[in-house]
C-alpha positions in Angstrom: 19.8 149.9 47.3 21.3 152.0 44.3 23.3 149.4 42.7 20.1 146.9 43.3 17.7 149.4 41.3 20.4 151.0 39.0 19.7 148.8 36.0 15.9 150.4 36.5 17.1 153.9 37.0 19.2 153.4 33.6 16.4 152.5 31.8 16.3 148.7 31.6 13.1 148.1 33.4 10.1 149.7 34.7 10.6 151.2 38.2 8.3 151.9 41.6 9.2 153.6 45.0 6.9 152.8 47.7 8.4 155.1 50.7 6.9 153.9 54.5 6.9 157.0 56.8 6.6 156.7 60.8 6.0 159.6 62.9 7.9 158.1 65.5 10.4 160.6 66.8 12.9 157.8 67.8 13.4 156.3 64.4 13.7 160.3 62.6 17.1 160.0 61.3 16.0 157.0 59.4 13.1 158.5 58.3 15.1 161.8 57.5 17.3 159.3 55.1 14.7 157.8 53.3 12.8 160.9 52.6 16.3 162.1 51.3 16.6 159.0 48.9 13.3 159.3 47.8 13.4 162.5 46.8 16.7 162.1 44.8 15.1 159.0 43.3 12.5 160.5 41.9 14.2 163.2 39.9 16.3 160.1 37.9 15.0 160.4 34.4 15.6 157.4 32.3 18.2 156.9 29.8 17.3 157.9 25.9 16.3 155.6 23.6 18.7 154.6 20.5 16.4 156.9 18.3 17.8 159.8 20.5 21.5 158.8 20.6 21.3 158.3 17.3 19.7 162.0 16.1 22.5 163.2 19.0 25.2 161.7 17.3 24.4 163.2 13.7 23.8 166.2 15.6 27.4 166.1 16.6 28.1 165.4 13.1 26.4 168.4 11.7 28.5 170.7 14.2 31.9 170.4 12.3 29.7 169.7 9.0 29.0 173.3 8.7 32.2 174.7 9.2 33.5 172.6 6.1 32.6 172.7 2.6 29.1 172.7 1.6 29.5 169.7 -1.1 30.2 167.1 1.1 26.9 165.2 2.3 27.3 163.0 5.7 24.2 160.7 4.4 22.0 159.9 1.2 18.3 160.4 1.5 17.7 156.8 2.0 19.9 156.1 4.4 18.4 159.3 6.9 15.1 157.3 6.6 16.6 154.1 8.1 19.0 156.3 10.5 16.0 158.0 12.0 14.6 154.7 12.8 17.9 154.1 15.1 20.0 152.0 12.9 23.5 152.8 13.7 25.1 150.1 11.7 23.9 152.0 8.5 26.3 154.9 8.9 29.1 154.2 7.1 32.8 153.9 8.4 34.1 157.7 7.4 31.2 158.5 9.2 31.7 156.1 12.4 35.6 157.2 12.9 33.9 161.1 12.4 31.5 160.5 15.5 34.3 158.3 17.5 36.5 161.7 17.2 33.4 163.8 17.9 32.7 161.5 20.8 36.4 161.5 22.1 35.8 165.4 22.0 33.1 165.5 24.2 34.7 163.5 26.1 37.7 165.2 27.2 35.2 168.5 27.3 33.2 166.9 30.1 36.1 165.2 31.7 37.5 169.1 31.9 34.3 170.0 32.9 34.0 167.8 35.8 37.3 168.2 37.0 37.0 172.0 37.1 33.7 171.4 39.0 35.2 168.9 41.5 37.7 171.8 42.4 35.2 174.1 42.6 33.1 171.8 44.9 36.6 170.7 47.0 37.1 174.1 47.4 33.5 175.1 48.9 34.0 172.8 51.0 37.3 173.3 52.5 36.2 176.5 53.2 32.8 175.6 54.4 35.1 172.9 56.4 37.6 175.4 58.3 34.6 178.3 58.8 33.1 175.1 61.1 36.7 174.6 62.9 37.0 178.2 63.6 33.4 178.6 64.9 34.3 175.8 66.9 37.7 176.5 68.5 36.1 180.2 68.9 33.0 178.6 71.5 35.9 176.3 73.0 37.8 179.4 73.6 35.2 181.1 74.7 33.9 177.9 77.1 37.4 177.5 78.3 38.0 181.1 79.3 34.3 181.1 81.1 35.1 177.6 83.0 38.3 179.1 84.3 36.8 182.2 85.5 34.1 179.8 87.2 37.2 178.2 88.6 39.5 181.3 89.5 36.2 182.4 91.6 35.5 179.3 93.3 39.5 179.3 94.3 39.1 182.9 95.4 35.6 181.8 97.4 37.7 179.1 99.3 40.7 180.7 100.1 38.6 183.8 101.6 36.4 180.8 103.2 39.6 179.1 105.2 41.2 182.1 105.8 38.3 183.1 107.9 38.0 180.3 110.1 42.2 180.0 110.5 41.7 183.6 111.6 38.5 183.1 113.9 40.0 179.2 115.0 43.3 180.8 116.0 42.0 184.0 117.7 39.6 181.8 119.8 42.3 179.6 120.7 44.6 182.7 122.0 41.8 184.5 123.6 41.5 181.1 125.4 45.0 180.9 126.3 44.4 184.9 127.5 42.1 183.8 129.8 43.5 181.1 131.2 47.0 182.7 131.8 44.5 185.9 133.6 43.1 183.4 136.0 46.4 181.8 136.8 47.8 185.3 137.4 45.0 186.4 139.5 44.9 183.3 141.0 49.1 183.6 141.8 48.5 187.1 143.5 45.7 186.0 145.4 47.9 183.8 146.6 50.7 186.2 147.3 48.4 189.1 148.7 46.6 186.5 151.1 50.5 185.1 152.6 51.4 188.6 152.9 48.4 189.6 154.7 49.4 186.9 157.4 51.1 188.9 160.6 54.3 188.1 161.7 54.0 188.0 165.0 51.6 185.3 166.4 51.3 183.1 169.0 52.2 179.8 169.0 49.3 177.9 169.1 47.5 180.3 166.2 50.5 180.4 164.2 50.7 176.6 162.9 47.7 177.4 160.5 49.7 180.3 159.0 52.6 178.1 158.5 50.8 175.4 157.4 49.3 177.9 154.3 52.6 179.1 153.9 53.9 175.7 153.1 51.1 174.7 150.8 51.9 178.5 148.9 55.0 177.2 148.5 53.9 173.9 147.1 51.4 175.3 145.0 53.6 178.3 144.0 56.2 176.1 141.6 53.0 174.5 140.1 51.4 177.5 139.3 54.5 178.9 137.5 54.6 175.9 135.6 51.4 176.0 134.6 51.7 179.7 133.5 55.1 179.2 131.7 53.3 176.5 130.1 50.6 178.5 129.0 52.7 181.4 127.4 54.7 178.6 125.4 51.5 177.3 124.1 50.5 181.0 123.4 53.7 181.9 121.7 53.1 178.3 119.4 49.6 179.4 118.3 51.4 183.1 117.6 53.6 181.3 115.5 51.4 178.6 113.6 48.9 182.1 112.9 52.1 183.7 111.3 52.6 180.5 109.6 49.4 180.1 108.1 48.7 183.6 107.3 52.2 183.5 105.0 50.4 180.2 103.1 47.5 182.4 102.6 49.3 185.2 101.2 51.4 182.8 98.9 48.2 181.1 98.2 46.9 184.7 96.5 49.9 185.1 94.7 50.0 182.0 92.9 46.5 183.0 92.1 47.0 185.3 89.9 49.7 183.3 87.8 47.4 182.3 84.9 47.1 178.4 84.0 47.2 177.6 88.2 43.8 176.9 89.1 43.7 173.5 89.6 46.9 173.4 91.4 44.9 176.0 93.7 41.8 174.4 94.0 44.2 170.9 95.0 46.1 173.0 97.5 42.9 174.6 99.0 41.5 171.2 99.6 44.1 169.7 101.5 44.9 172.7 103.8 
């Protein structure tokens, strides 16, 4: 849109902005923009007019006029008549070459000018440009540092979490064990009290039901030991997956508090 209206922004033609604002809030940014152009637009003043250039150009030629001799004169009265009307082709050639040198001058002035402005301007903005980057990797930093002690408690919550229920899982499971391997005992010297109790000497016809007992104590007897040796090896395996467990809990803490571990903590948490 510039380079379409800069041939009226330099002058050449007779310029009009008509600006369309909508108070939509979806469309702002586009709003934002043309307000911005707008705005800029309308503090463009138009080029001078050859009358101007031309009363700046003797001005110029006044300048190092002064400093020289008082008996040379840049123009006849005549010819400031017609030169104030904007006729440049009136000046005559000393004086051309003397405002190409004053304009070569000015030139390289504003040339200097602009470059030493342009650095000053790259320079703002670099340091405008790394104030931003710090202020940003200071709230990542800061963000980071708050996610991971999110993390670090959320680790903590579940490793307290499981080793609770290992600790209540297995102590129900030997407390069962207990119990059974109670009942099988007082079961065994039930057993043993109630063929003991049996007297020796008995008649024969009363004494087949003793020996019948007897024989089924004996049947039952190797069963029962079975069942209890079977019982203590179960109990002595749930001692030893406790022990087991409790060690991968302890490790678990330690690697803990090794900085940079808690997502290999939160993984290992999950699958245990």
């Amino acid at each position: 849109l510039t380079r379409v209206l800069q041939g009226f922004f330099c002058g050449r033609g007779t310029s009009c902005m008509v600006v369309n604002i909508n108070p939509c809030a979806s469309i702002y940014d586009e709003t934002l923009q043309a307000l911005k152009f707008s705005a800029i637009a309308t503090q463009l003043v138009h080029g001078p007019s050859t009358k101007t250039r031309v009363a700046y150009i003797l001005s110029l030629l006044c300048e190092p006029a002064a400093n020289r001799d008082g008996s040379t004169v840049i123009e006849e009265e005549e010819e400031d008549s017609d030169v104030e009307d904007g006729d440049v082709t009136l000046l005559n050639m000393e004086t051309l070459l003397q405002v190409i040198d004053v304009l070569k001058r000015e030139v390289r002035r504003q040339r200097v000018e602009k470059e030493v402005l342009e650095a000053n301007v790259r320079e703002e903005v670099v340091s405008e440009v790394m104030v931003v980057m710090s202020d940003m990797r200071k709230g990542f930093n800061e963000s980071l540092e708050a996610e991971r002690a999110i993390m670090e408690e959320r680790c903590e919550d579940r490793i307290a979490n499981l080793q609770k229920h290992l600790k209540m899982f297995y102590s129900q499971q030997l407390q069962e064990r207990d119990e059974e391997i109670m009942e099988l005992s007082t079961a065994l010297e039930q057993e043993k009290r109630k063929h003991e109790s049996v007297p020796s000497t008995a008649s024969p016809v009363d004494s087949e039901g003793p020996r019948r007992s007897h024989r089924l104590m004996s049947q039952a007897e190797p069963r029962l030991h079975a069942e209890l040796d079977q019982c203590r090896a179960e109990l002595d395996q749930c001692r030893s997956k406790l022990f087991t467990k409790t060690q991968e809990l302890t490790k678990l803490k330690m690697q803990l508090e090794v900085p940079g571990s808690a997502g290999a903590i939160t993984s290992a948490a999950d699958r245990k």
